[in-house]
C-alpha positions as MATLAB code, in Angstrom:
seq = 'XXXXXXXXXXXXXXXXXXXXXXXXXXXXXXXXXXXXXXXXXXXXXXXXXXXXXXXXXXXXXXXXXXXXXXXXXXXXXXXXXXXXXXXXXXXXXXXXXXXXXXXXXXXXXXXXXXXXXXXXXXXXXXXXXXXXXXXXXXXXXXXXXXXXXXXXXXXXXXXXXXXXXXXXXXXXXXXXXXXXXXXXXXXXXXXXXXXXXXXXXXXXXXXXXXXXXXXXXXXXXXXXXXXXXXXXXXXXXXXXXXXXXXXXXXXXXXXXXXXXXXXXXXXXXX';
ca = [
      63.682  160.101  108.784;
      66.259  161.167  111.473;
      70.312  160.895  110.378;
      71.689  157.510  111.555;
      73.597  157.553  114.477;
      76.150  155.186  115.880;
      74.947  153.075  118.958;
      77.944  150.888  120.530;
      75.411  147.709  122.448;
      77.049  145.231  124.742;
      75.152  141.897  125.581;
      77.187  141.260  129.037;
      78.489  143.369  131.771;
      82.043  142.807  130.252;
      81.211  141.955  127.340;
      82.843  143.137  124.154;
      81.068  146.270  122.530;
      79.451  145.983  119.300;
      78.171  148.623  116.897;
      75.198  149.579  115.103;
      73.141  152.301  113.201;
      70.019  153.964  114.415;
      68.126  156.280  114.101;
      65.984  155.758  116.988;
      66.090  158.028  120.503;
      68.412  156.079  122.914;
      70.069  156.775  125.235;
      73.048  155.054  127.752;
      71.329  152.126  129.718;
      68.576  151.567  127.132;
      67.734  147.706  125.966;
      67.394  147.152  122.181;
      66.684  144.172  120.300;
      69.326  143.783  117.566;
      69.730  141.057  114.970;
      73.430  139.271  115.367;
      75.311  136.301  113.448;
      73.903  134.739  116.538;
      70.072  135.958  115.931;
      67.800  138.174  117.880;
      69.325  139.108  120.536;
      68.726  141.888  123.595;
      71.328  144.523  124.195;
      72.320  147.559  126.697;
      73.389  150.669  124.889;
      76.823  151.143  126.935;
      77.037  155.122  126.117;
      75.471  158.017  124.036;
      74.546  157.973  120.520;
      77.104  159.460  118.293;
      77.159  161.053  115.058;
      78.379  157.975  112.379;
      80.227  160.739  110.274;
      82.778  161.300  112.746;
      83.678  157.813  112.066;
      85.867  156.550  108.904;
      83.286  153.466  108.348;
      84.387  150.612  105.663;
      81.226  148.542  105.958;
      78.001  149.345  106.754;
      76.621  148.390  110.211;
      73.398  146.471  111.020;
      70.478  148.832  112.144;
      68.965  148.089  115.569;
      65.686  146.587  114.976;
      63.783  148.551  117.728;
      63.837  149.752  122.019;
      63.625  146.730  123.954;
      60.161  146.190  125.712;
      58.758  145.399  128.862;
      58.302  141.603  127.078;
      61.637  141.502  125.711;
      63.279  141.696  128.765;
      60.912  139.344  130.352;
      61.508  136.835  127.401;
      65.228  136.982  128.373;
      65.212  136.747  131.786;
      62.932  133.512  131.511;
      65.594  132.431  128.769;
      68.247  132.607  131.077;
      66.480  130.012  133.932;
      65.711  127.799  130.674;
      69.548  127.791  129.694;
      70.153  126.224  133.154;
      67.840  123.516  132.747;
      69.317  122.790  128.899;
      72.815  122.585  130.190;
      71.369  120.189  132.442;
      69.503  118.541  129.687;
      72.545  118.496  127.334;
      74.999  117.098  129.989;
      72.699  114.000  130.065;
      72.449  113.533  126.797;
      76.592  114.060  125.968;
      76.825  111.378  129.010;
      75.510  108.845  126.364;
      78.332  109.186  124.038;
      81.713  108.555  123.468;
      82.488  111.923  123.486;
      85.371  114.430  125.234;
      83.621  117.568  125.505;
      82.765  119.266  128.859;
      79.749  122.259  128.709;
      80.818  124.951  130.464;
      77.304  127.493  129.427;
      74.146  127.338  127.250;
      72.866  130.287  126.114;
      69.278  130.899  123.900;
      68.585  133.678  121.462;
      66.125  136.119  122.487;
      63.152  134.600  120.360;
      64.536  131.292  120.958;
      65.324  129.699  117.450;
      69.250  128.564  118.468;
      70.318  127.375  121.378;
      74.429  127.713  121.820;
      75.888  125.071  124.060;
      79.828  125.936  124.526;
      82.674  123.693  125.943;
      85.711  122.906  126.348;
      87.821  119.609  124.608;
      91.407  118.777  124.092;
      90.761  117.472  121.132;
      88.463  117.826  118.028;
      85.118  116.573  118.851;
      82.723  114.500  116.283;
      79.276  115.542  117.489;
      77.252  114.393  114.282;
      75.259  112.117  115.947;
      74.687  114.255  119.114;
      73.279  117.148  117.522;
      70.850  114.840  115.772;
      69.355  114.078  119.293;
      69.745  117.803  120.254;
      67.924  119.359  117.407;
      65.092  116.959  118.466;
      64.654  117.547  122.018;
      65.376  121.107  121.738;
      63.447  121.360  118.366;
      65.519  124.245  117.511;
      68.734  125.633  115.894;
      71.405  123.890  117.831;
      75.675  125.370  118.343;
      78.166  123.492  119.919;
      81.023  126.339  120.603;
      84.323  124.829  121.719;
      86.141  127.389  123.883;
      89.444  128.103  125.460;
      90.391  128.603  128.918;
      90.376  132.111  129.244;
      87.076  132.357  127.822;
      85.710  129.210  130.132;
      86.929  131.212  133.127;
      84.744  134.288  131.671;
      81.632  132.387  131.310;
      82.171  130.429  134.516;
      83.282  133.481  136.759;
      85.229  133.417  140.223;
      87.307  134.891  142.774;
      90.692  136.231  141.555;
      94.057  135.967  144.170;
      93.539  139.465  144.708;
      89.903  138.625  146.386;
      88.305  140.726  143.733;
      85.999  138.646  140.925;
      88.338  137.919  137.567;
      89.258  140.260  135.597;
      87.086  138.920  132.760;
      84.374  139.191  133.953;
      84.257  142.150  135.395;
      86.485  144.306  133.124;
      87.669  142.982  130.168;
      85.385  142.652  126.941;
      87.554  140.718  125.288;
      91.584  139.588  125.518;
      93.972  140.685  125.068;
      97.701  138.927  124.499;
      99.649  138.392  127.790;
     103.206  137.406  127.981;
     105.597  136.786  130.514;
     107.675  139.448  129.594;
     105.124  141.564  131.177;
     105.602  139.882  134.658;
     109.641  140.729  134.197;
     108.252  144.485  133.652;
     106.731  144.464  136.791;
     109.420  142.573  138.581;
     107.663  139.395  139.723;
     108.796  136.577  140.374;
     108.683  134.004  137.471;
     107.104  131.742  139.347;
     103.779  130.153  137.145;
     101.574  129.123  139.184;
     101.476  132.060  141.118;
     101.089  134.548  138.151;
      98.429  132.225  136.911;
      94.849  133.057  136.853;
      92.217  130.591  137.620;
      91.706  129.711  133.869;
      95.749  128.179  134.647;
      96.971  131.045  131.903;
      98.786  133.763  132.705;
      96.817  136.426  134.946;
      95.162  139.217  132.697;
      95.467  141.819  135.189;
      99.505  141.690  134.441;
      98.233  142.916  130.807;
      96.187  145.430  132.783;
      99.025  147.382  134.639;
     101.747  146.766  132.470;
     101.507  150.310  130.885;
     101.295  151.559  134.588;
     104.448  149.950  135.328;
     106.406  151.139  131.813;
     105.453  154.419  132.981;
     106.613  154.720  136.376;
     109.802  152.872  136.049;
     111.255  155.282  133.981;
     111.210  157.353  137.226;
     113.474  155.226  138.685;
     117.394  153.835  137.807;
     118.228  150.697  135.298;
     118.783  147.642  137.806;
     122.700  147.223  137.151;
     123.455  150.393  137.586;
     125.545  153.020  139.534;
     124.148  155.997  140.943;
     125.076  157.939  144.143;
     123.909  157.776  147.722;
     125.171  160.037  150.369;
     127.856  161.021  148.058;
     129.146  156.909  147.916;
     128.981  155.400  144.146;
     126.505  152.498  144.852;
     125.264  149.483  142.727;
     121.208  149.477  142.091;
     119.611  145.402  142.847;
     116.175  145.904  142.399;
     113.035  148.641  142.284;
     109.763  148.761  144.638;
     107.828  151.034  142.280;
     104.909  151.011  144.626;
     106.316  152.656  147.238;
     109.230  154.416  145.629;
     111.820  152.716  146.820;
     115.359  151.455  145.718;
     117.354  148.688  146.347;
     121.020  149.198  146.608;
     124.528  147.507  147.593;
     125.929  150.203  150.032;
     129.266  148.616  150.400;
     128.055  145.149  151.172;
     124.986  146.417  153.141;
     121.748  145.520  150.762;
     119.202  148.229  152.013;
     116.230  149.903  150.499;
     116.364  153.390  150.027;
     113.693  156.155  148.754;
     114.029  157.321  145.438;
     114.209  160.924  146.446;
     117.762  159.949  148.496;
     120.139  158.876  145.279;
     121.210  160.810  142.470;
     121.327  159.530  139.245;
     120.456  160.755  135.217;
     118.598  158.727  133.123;
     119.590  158.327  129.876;
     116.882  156.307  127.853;
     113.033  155.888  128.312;
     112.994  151.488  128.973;
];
């Protein structure tokens, strides 16, 4: 038998990596079938094997249970088009009770013994009854997932402010805390609803350039302080660290200067 190697398999294009031992020939872009707390369920190996040694391991990871075939990924394609109808199904069915719970997604496992229906609720949800009629028109293991916002918007998808599709879907596997201190860093204004992302939280790509914008500031002046411009001692208002640019009082006159045109030392690293 081969040495076990480490295989990191995501089930989504920005989905959250997961890893398992192998010690089967894959390489990046391969499907595998891999047993989850979910069940069976079909995989992409999201880069090269690597040795499991180099790794300080506290619990021992799940083997992957074989290389996906031309039926596997046949099975989960049809699984997908089956999901739609189910959410369909299950929205008809949730109509019938008293019941605050919106479905946002249904999802199957690969060989189709659970069905996960997730949704979103204000409050907690009694579903007793409901999954009684669920497990018998579905005939199989049934989840109801509540969800939060951020993770509705993930499932769901969209167009960002930006024009670009969310950030969670397209880049993030999983999220990450965002606060508003992180919209002061990159001197926005605090205004909510325009730093809020479609999911009505705060935007994740302020999360995403925040290190960017620690960086690069510490390029520039403290806003507050004094640092020379064309040998006058003038007061610093603000920072454009796009475009390298400063904003100072020059005796009354509030103009934007480059960065390269004032002299000043920096004393700190914030």
């Amino acid at each position: 038998m081969q040495n076990l190697r480490l295989a990191s398999v995501k089930f989504k294009n920005a989905g959250k990596v997961y890893y398992f031992s192998t010690d089967l020939e894959l390489k990046k872009g391969d499907y595998v079938v891999v047993e989850t707390a979910r069940g069976l369920e079909l995989g992409e190996i999201s880069q090269e094997l690597m040795e499991i040694e180099k790794f300080n391991l506290d619990t021992e990871l799940k083997p992957i249970l074989r290389l996906a075939d031309q039926k596997d990924v046949e099975a989960y394609k049809k699984n997908l088009i089956d999901a739609q109808e189910a959410l369909i199904t299950c929205r008809d069915i949730v109509s019938r009770y008293d019941v605050d719970m919106q479905l946002t997604n249904c999802e199957f496992t690969l060989d189709k013994a659970k069905v996960i229906f997730m949704y979103t609720s204000d409050e907690r949800v009694d579903f007793r009854e409901l999954l009684k009629e669920l497990a018998t028109v579905f005939r199989c293991r049934i989840e109801l997932r509540q969800i939060g916002p951020r993770d509705k918007a993930k499932v769901i998808g969209g167009i960002g402010t930006c024009g670009l599709p969310l950030c969670c879907t397209s880049l993030f596997g999983e999220f990450n805390g965002v606060s508003i201190n992180m919209a002061k860093n990159q001197m926005l204004a605090i205004n909510i609803e325009k730093i809020s992302g479609a999911c009505g939280r705060l935007m994740c790509c302020l999360k995403y350039e925040d290190e960017v914008y620690t960086i690069e500031k510490q390029r520039f002046p403290k806003i507050g302080s004094r640092v020379k411009y064309e040998g006058k001692d003038v007061k610093v208002l603000g920072l454009n660290v796009i475009n390298d640019l400063v904003k100072i009082d020059n005796n009354g006159a509030i103009i934007f200067v480059g960065l390269n045109e004032i002299n000043f030392k920096r004393l700190d690293n914030n």
